[in-house]
C-alpha positions in Angstrom: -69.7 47.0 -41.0 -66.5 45.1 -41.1 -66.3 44.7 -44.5 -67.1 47.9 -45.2 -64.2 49.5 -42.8 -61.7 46.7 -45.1 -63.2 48.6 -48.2 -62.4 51.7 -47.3 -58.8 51.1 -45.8 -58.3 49.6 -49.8 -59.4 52.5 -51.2 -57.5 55.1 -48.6 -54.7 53.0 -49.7 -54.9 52.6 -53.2 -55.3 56.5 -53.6 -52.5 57.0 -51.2 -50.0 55.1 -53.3 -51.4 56.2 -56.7 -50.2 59.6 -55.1 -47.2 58.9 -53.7 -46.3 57.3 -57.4 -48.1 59.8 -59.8 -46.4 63.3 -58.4 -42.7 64.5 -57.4 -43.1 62.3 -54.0 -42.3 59.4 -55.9 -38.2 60.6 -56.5 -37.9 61.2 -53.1 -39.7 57.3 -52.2 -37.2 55.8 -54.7 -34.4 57.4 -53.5 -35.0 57.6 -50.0 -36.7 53.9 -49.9 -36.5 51.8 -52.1 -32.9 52.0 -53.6 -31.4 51.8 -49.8 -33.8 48.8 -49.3 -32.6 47.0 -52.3 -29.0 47.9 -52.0 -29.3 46.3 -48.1 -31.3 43.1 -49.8 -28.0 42.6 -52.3 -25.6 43.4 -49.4 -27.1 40.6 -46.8 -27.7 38.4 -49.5 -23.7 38.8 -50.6 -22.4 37.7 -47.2 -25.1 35.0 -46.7 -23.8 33.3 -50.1 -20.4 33.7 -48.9 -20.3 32.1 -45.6 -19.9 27.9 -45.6 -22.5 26.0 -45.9 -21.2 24.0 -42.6 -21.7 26.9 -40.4 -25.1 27.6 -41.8 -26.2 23.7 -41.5 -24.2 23.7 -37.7 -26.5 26.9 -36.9 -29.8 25.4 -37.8 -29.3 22.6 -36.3 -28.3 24.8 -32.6 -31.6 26.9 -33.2 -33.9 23.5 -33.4 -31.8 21.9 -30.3 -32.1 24.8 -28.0 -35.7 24.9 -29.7 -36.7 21.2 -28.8 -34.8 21.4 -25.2 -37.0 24.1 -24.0 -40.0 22.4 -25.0 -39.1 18.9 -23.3 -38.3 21.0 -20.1 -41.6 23.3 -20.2 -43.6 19.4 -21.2 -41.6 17.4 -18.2 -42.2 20.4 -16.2 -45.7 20.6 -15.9 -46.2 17.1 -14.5 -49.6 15.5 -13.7 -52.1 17.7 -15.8 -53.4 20.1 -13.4 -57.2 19.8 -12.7 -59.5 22.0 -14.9 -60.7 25.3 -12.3 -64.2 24.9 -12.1 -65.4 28.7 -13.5 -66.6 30.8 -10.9 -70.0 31.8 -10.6 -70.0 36.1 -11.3 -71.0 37.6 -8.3 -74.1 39.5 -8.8 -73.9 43.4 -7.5 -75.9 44.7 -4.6 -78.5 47.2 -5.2 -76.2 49.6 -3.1 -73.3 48.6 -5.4 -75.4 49.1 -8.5 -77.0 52.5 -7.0 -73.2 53.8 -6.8 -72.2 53.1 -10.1 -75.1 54.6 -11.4 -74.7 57.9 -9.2 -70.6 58.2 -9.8 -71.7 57.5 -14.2 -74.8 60.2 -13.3 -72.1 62.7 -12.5 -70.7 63.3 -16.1 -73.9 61.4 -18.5 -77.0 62.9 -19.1 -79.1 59.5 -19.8 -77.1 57.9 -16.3 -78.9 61.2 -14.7 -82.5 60.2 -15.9 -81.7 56.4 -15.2 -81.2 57.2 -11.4 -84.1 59.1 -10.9 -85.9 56.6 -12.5 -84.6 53.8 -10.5 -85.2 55.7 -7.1 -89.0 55.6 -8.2 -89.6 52.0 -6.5 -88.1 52.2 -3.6 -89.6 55.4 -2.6 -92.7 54.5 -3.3 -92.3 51.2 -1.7 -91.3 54.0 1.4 -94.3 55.7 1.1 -96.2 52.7 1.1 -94.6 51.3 3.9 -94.8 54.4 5.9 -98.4 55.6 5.3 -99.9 52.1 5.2 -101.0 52.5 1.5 -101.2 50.0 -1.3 -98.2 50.2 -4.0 -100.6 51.6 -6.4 -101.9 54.5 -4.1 -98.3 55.0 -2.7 -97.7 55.6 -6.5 -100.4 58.1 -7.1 -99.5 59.4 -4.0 -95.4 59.7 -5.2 -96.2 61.1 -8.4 -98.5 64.1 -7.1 -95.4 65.0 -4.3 -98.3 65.5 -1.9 -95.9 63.7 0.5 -92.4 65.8 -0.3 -92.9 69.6 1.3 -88.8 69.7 -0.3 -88.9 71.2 -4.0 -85.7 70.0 -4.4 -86.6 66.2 -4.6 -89.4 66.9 -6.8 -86.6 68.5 -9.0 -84.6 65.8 -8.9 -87.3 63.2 -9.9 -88.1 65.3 -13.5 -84.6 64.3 -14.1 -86.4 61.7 -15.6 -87.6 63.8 -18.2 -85.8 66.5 -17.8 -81.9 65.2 -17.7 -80.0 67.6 -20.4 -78.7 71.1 -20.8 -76.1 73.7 -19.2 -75.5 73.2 -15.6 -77.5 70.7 -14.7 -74.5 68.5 -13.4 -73.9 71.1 -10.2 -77.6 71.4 -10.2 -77.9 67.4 -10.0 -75.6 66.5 -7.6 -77.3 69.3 -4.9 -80.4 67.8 -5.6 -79.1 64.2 -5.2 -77.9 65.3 -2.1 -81.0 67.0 -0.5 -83.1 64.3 -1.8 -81.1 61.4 0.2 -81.2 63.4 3.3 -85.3 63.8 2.8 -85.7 60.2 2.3 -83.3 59.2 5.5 -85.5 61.7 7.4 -89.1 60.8 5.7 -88.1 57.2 6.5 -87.3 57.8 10.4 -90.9 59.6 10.4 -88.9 63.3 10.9 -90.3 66.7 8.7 -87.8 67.8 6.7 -86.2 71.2 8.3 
């Protein structure tokens, strides 16, 4: 991929200055860019030749002192070598941490939308399981027949997993996010939704 991108900036740029070369632009390049630069070239070089060649050796050698004194002072500065840091482990995120990223990227990307409702799967049936007194394989038949959600608005929001694209479905996502939270905070204190 890289060498094909270095390919194609040749290209662009042989064809660019062919142009520039082959029609009337190239009058205006000569005389706008070239001549000035050459004329400035012949100019510095003049007064360069001109000047003695004590000053030019007496301002070398004031460049490589000032040069060589700030690197003794940044070397004698440091000292004793400093200890390597050790690196820091990364912190993992939290599942809540994770759970709001994926909500605030679910506001603007379809696929972030169909991730969510996909990762809210587990724990709710892990909720139903734990609530009913089921197995994790009946809470999951159970989950995915919504005979425990009276609330059409959570079954909405969990076809986001197949369902995640097309017009308005951002306004329609986040009310459904919303109404879905509240059902599970209420299913999980053992409440009826309202």
């Amino acid at each position: 991929m890289r060498r094909r991108g270095i390919v194609i900036t040749a290209v662009a740029l042989t064809v660019g200055l062919s142009v520039l070369f082959v029609f009337p632009l190239r009058e205006a390049f000569r005389a706008g860019f070239l001549e000035p630069l050459i004329e400035a070239w012949h100019l510095a070089r003049w007064y360069v030749l001109r000047l003695p060649q004590a000053a030019l050796w007496i301002a070398l050698v004031v460049v490589g002192a000032i040069f060589l004194v700030r690197m003794l002072v940044k070397g004698l500065g440091k000292g004793a070598e400093p200890r390597p840091e050790e690196p820091s482990v990364p912190r993992s995120q939290t599942e809540f941490e994770r759970l709001s990223a994926l909500i605030a990227r679910a506001r603007h990307g379809p696929f972030s939308r169909r991730r969510l409702a996909g990762e809210l799967v587990g724990p709710c049936v892990r909720l139903i399981a734990g609530r009913e007194g089921l197995s994790l394989t009946e809470a999951r038949l159970r989950f995915e027949g919504f005979s425990w959600c009276d609330e059409p608005a959570v079954a909405g929001f969990f076809a986001y997993r197949r369902h995640y694209r097309g017009l308005g479905r951002r306004a329609d996502f986040e009310g459904k996010l919303e109404k879905t939270v509240l059902f599970l905070e209420r299913y999980q204190e053992g409440r009826r939704w309202n």
